[in-house]
PADREN-180561 format. One record per residue (C-alpha): residue number from 1; chain; y, z, x. Coordinates in steps of 0.1 Angstrom, whole numbers, plus 5000, padded with zeros to 4 digits. Layout:
# residues N
SITE/i/ch/north/up/east
SITE/NUM/A/Y/Z/X
...
END
This chain:
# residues 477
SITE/i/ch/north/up/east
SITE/1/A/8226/4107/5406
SITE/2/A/8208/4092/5374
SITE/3/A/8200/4110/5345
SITE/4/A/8162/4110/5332
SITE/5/A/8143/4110/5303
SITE/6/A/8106/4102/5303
SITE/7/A/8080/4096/5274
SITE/8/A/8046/4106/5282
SITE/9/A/8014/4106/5251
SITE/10/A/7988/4121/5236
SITE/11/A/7968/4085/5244
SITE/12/A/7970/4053/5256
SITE/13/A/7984/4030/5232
SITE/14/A/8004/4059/5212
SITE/15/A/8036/4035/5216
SITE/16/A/8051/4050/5247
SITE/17/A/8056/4012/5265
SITE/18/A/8079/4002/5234
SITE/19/A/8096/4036/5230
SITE/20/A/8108/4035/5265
SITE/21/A/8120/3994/5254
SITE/22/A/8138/4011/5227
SITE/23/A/8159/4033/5247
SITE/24/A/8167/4004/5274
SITE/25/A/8181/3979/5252
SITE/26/A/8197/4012/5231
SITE/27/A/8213/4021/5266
SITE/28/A/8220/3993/5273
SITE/29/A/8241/3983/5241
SITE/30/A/8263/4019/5248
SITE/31/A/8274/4005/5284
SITE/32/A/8249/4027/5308
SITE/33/A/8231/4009/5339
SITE/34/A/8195/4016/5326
SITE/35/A/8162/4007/5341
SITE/36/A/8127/4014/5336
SITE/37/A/8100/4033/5353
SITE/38/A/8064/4036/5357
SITE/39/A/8054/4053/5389
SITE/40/A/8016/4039/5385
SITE/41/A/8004/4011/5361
SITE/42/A/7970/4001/5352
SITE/43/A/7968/3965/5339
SITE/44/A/7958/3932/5346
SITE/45/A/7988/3921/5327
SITE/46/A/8009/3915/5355
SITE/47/A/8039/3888/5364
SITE/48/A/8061/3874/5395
SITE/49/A/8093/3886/5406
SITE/50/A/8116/3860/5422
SITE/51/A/8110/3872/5451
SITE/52/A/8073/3865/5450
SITE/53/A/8064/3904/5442
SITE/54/A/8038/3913/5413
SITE/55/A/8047/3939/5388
SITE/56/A/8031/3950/5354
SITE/57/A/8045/3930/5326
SITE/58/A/8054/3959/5305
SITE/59/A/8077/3969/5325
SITE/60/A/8093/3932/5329
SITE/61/A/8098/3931/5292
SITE/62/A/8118/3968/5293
SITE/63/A/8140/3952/5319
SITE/64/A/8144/3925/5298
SITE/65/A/8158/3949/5267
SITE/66/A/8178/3966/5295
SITE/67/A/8194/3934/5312
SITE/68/A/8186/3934/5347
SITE/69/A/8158/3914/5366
SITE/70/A/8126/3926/5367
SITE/71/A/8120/3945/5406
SITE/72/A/8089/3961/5419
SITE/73/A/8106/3993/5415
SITE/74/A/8104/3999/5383
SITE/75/A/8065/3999/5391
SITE/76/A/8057/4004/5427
SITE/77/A/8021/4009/5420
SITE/78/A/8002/3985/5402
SITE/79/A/7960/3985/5399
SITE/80/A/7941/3955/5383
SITE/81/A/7909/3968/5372
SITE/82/A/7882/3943/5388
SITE/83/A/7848/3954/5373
SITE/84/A/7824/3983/5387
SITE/85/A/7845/4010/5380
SITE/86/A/7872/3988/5413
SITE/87/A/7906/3980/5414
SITE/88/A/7928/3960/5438
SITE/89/A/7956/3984/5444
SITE/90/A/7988/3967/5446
SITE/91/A/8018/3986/5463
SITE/92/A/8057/3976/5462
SITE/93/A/8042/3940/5448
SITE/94/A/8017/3936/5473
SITE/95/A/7977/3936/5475
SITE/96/A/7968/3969/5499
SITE/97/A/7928/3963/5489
SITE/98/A/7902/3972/5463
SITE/99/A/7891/4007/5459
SITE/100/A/7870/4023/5435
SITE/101/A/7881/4047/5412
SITE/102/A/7866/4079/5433
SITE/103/A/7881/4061/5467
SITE/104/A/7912/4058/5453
SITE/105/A/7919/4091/5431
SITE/106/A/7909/4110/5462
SITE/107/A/7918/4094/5489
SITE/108/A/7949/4068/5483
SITE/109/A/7967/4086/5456
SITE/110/A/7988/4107/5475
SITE/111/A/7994/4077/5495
SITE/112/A/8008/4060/5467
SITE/113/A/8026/4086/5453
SITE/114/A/8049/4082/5481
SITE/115/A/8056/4043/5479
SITE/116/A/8065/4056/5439
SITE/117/A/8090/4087/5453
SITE/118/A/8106/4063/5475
SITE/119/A/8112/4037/5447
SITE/120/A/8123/4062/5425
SITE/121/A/8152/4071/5451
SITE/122/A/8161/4041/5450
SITE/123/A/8166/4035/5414
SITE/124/A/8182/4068/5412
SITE/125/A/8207/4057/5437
SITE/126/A/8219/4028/5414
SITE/127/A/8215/4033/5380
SITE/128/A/8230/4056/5353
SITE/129/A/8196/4064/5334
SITE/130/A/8161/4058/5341
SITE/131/A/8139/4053/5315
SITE/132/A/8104/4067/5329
SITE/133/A/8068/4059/5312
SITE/134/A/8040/4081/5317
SITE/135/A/8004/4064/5313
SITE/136/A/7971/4079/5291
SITE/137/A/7974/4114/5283
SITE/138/A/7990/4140/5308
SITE/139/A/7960/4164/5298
SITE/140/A/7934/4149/5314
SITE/141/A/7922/4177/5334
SITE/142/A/7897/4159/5354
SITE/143/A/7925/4134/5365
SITE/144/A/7952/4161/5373
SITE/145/A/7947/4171/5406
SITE/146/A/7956/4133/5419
SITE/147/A/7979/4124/5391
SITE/148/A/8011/4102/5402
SITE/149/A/8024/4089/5370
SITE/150/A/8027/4118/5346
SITE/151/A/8038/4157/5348
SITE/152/A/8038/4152/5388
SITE/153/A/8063/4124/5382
SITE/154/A/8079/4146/5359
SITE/155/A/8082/4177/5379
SITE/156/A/8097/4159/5412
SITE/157/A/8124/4149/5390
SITE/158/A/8128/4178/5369
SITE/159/A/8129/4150/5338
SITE/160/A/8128/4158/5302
SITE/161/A/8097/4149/5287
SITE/162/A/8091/4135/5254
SITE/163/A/8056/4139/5235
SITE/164/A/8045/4107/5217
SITE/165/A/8016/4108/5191
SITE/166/A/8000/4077/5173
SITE/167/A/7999/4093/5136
SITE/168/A/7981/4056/5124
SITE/169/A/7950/4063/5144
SITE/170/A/7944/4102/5128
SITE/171/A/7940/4133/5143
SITE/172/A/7980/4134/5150
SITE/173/A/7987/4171/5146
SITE/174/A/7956/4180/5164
SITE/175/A/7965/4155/5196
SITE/176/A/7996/4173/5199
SITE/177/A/7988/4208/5196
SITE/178/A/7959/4199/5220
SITE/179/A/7978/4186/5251
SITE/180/A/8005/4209/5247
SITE/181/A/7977/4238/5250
SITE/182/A/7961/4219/5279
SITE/183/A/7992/4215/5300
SITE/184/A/8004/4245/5329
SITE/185/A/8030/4265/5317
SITE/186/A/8058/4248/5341
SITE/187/A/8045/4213/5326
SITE/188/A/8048/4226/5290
SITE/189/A/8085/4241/5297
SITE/190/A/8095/4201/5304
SITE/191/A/8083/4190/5269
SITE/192/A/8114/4190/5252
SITE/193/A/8104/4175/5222
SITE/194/A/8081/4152/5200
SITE/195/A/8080/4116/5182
SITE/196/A/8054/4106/5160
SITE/197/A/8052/4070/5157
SITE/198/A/8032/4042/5139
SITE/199/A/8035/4062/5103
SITE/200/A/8033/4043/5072
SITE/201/A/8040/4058/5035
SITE/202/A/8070/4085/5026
SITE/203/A/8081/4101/5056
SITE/204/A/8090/4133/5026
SITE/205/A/8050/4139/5025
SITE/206/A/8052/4144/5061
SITE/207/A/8079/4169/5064
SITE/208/A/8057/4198/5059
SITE/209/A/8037/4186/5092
SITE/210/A/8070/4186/5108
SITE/211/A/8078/4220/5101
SITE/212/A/8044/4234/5112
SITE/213/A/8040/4217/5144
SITE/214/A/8078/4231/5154
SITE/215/A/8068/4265/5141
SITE/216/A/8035/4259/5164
SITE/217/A/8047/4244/5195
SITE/218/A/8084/4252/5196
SITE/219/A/8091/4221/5203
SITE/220/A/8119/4198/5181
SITE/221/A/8101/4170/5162
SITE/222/A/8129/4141/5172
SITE/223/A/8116/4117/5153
SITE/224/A/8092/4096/5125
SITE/225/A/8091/4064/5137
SITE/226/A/8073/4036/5113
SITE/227/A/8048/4015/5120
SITE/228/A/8065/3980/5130
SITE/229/A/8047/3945/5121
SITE/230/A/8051/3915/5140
SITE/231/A/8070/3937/5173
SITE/232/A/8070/3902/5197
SITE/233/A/8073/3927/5228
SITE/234/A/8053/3920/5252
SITE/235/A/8021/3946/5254
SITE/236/A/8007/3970/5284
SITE/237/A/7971/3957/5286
SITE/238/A/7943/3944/5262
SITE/239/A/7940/3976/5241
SITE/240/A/7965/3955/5218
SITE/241/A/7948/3922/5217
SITE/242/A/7933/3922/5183
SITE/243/A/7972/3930/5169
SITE/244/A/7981/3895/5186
SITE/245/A/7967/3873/5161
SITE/246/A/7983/3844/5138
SITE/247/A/7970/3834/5105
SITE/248/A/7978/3805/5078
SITE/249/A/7986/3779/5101
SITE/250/A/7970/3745/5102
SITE/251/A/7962/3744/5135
SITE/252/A/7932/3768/5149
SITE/253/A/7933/3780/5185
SITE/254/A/7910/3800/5199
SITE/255/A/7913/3821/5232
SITE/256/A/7885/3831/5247
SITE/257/A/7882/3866/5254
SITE/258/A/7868/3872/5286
SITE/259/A/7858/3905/5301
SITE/260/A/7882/3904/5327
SITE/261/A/7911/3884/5307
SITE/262/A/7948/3887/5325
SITE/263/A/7980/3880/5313
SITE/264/A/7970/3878/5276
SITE/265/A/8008/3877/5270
SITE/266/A/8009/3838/5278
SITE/267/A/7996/3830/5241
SITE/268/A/8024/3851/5222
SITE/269/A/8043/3820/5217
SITE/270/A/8021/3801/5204
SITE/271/A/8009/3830/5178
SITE/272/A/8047/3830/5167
SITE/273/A/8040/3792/5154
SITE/274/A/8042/3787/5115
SITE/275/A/8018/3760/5120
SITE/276/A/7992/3779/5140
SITE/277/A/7966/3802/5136
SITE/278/A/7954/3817/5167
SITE/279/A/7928/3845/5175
SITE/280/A/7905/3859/5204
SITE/281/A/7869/3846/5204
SITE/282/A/7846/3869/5211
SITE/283/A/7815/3850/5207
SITE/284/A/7805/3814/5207
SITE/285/A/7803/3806/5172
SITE/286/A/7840/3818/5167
SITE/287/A/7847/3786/5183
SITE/288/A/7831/3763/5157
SITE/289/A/7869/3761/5138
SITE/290/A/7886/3756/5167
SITE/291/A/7910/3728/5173
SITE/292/A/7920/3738/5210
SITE/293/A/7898/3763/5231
SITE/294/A/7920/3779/5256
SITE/295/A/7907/3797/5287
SITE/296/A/7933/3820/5299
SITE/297/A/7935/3842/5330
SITE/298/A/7905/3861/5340
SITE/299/A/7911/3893/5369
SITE/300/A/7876/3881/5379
SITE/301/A/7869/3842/5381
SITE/302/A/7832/3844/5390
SITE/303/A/7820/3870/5366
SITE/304/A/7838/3857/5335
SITE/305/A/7821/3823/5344
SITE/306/A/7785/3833/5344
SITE/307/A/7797/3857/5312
SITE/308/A/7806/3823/5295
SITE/309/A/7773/3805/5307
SITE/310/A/7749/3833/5297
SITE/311/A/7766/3840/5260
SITE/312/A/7768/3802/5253
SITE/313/A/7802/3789/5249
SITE/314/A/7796/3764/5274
SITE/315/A/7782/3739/5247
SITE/316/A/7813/3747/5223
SITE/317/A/7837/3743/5252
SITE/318/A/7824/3707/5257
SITE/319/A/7830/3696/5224
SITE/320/A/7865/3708/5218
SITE/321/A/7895/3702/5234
SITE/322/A/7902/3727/5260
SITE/323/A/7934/3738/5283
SITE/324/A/7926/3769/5315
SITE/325/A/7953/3789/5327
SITE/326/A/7948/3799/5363
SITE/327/A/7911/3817/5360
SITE/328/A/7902/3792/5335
SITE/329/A/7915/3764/5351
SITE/330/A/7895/3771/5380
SITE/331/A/7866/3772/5359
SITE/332/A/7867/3741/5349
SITE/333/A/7862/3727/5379
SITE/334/A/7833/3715/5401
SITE/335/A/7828/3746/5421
SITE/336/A/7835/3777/5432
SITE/337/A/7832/3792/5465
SITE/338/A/7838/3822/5475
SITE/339/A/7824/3828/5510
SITE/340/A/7840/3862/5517
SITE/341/A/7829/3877/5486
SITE/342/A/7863/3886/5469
SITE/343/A/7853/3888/5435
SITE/344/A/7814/3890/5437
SITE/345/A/7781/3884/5453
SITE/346/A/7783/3850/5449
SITE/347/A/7793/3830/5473
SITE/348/A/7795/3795/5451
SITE/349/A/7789/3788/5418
SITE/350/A/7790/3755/5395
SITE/351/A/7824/3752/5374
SITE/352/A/7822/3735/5339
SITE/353/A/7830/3703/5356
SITE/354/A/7853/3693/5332
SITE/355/A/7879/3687/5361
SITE/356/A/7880/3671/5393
SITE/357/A/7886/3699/5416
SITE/358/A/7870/3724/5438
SITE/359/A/7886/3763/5444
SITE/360/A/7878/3781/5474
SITE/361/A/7888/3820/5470
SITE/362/A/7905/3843/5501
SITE/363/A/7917/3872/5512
SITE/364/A/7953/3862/5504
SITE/365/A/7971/3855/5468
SITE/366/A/7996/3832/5458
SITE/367/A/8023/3847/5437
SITE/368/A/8054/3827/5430
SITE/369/A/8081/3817/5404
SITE/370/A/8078/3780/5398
SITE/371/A/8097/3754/5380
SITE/372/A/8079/3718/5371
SITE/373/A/8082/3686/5356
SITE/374/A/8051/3675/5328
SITE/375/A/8043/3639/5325
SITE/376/A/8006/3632/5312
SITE/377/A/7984/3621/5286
SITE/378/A/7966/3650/5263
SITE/379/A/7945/3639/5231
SITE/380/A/7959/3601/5229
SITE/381/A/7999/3617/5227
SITE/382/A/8017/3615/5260
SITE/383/A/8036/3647/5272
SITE/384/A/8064/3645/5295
SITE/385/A/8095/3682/5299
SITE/386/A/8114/3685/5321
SITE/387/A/8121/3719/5344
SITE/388/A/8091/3744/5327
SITE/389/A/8094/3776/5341
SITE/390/A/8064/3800/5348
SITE/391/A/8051/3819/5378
SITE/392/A/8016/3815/5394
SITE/393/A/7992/3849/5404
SITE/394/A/7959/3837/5422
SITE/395/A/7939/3841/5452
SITE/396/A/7920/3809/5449
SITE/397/A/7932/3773/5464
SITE/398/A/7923/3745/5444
SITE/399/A/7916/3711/5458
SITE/400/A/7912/3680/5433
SITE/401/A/7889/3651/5446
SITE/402/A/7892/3618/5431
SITE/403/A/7854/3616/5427
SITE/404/A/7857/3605/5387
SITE/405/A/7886/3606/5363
SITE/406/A/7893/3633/5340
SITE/407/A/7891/3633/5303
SITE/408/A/7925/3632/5280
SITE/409/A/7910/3664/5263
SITE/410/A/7908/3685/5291
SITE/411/A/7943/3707/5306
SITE/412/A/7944/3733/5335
SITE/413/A/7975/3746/5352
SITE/414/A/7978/3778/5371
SITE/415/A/8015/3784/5358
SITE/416/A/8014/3814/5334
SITE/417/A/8041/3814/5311
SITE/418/A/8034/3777/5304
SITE/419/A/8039/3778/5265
SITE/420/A/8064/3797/5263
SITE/421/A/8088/3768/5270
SITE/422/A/8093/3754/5235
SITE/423/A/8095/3714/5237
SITE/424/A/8065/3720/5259
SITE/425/A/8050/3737/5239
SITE/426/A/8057/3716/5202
SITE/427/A/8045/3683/5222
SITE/428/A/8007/3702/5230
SITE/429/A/8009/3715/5196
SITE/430/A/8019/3678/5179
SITE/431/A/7993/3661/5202
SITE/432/A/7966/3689/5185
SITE/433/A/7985/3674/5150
SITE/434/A/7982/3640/5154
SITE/435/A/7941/3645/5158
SITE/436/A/7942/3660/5121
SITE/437/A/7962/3630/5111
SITE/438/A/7990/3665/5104
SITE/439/A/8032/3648/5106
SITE/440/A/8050/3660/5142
SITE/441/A/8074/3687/5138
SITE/442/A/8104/3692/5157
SITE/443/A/8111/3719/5175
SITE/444/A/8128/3750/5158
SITE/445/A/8118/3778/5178
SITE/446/A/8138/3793/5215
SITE/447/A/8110/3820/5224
SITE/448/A/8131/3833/5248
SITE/449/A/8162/3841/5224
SITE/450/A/8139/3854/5199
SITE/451/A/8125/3882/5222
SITE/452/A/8162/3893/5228
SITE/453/A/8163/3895/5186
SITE/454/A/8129/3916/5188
SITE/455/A/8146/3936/5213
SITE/456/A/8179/3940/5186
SITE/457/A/8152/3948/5162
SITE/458/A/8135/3971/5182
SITE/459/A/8164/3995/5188
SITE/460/A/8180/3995/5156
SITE/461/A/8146/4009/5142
SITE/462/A/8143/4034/5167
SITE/463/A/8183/4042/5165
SITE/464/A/8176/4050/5126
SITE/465/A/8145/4072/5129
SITE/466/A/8150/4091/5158
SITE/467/A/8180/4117/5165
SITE/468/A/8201/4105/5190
SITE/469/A/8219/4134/5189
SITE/470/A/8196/4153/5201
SITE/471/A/8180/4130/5226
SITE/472/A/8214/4126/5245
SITE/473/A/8217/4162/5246
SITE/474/A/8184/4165/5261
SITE/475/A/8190/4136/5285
SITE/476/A/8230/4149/5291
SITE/477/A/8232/4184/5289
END
């Protein structure tokens, strides 16, 4: 039987994604069998297992720091917010339907819960320690009654639960004291301590804090974690984005941010360029500087598109080079049909026809691991790797006519992932050179290796500001 320990916040965003990362890769390094766990995730920042299964990506990367292969396990219930106050529900890595939120707190909650107790038997069948992740704040008390990834998680378990508070955004002390107060009494008797992360300045003007909220709460203050630039772990959702940013490089990309952008993650590697300078673009004159326009993943095709007509980046998008991941791509096609009405009320709409194709949406989605070949022409520079892995997540099918020929300054691909293959990557990033009459570099970077070093990193912060001690007695005793 495995042993537990789970970190649940005052918020969203507080850090409790990377805390539980910390203590996979920390487990990992003393010899344990770790994996993660997040009963219910809420994100449209999702990947492919190999066996074709859909998971959140946070979770993917906390597998990654514990060093195992990422399995729907570790999150049996995903939901992909889809506009309208919807999501499509996604259980054990597959699509069940799209509910709204009031369908699904009060009628297919329970329902899940039990795909999440099942998976959690599972794990605890095979692995030493599981790492488990709450999600929001457990003290939501209009959420409560139909919560599956919090105290109820905590309580089937009987797992030790951590408090995390985000002492960067204010109102620390106060967040703490709060949720504490606001949980039952059995709830409260599983918090067995407290981490304040994100602090910057001298952790010896905080102590006084740390004595008061033990005195207050009873509970142990474990730890004062600082705030950590430049992490390179992959993120939750969007709540992050405007941390993901690159500046001083002599190349400007801009990524439009959609309303419904997915799988923002694919653009981390090229942030971590010394020659680049990337950021989110909001509006359409953000684009003006731009060198490349990318248009990523969008959890809703149709509505980002008219979203991109009606605030005016169409024009920009035309004069600029431009590359579409998956959503994107298909919006740079000819059309869009969409005759059961998946996504919207339209049943076709006119792409940017910038590319030769034509994408029909269905009830069904694609999700895969794939490995390609490149050979093509982009911005006068031809591009040719070999074996570029990624993994494609869409519903629609894409059919390319041969009706006219496309332009050298126009990409699309459904492969997430896509950059994060590093000669890939430095021949787009040359060819994007070579316009600004800038010298080709070679390639210096191997993304993948450097994420294991984040992960290193990661830990040994986390190792030296919180006590371990104390957290193994928690988790042990």
């Amino acid at each position: 039987m495995a042993k537990y320990i789970m970190f649940q916040g005052t918020a969203s965003n507080v850090g409790k994604s990377i805390l539980t990362t910390a203590l996979c890769r920390i487990f990992f390094q003393e010899g344990y069998k770790v994996t993660p766990f997040k009963s219910q995730n809420m994100s449209n920042n999702s990947f492919v297992t190999a066996e074709g299964l859909e998971m959140g990506r946070a979770q993917v990367a906390q597998a990654e720091a514990a060093n195992i292969a990422p399995n729907v396990l570790m999150n049996p219930v995903l939901l992909k917010p889809t506009g309208n106050a919807t999501s499509q529900v996604i259980i054990n890595g597959k699509p069940v339907g799209i509910f709204s939120a009031a369908e699904y707190h009060t009628s297919y909650a329970k329902t899940a819960f039990e795909a999440s107790k099942t998976a959690m038997k599972r794990l605890d069948e095979e692995f030493d320690i599981i790492v488990i992740e709450g999600a929001g704040s457990p003290a939501e008390v209009n959420l409560k009654a139909n919560d599956i990834v919090n105290m109820r998680v905590a309580k089937h378990l009987n797992a030790p639960v951590i408090l995390v508070a985000d002492i960067d955004r204010g109102g620390c002390l106060a967040a703490i004291v709060g949720t504490l107060e606001l949980l039952d009494e059995d709830e409260r008797a599983l918090v067995k301590g407290i981490v304040i992360n994100k602090f910057r300045g001298d952790v010896k003007l905080f102590l006084p804090a740390v004595e008061f909220l033990e005195n207050k709460t009873g509970k142990p203050v474990l730890g004062i974690l600082p705030y950590i630039e430049k992490l390179g772990i992959d993120d939750e959702d969007s709540v992050s984005i405007d941390e993901k940013i690159s500046s001083g490089g002599e190349i400007n990309i801009a990524v439009i941010q959609l309303k419904k952008i997915s799988n923002f993650t694919d653009f981390d590697s090229l942030a971590g360029e010394n020659d680049v300078n990337l950021f989110y673009a909001k509006t359409a004159d953000e684009l003006e500087t731009a060198d490349l326009i990318i248009l990523p993943g969008s959890k809703n095709t149709s509505e980002d598109l008219i979203w991109l007509k009606e605030n005016n980046f169409v024009a920009q998008i035309f004069k600029k080079p431009v590359i579409g991941i998956c959503g994107g791509f298909q919006m740079l096609g000819r059309k869009i049909f969409d005759p059961l009405q998946t996504e919207s009320s339209y049943t076709e709409l006119d792409g940017l026809n910038l590319l030769p194709l034509e994408t029909t949406f269905a009830e069904n989605k694609f999700t895969k691991q794939v490995t390609v070949n490149a050979n093509f022409n982009f911005l006068s520079s031809h591009i040719e790797a070999e074996n570029l892995d990624g993994y494609e997540i869409h519903s629609g099918v894409s059919n390319i006519s041969e009706k006219f020929v496309t332009a050298e300054n126009v990409l699309g691909t459904y492969i997430h992932g896509i950059f994060d293959n590093d000669n890939f990557r430095r021949q787009i990033l040359n060819a994007i050179r070579k316009t600004k009459n800038l010298p080709p570099l070679e390639v210096t970077r191997n993304f993948r290796a450097e994420k294991q070093k984040n992960y290193e990193r990661l830990a040994k912060i986390v190792r030296e500001n919180l006590n371990m001690e104390l957290l193994n007695k928690i988790i042990f005793d």
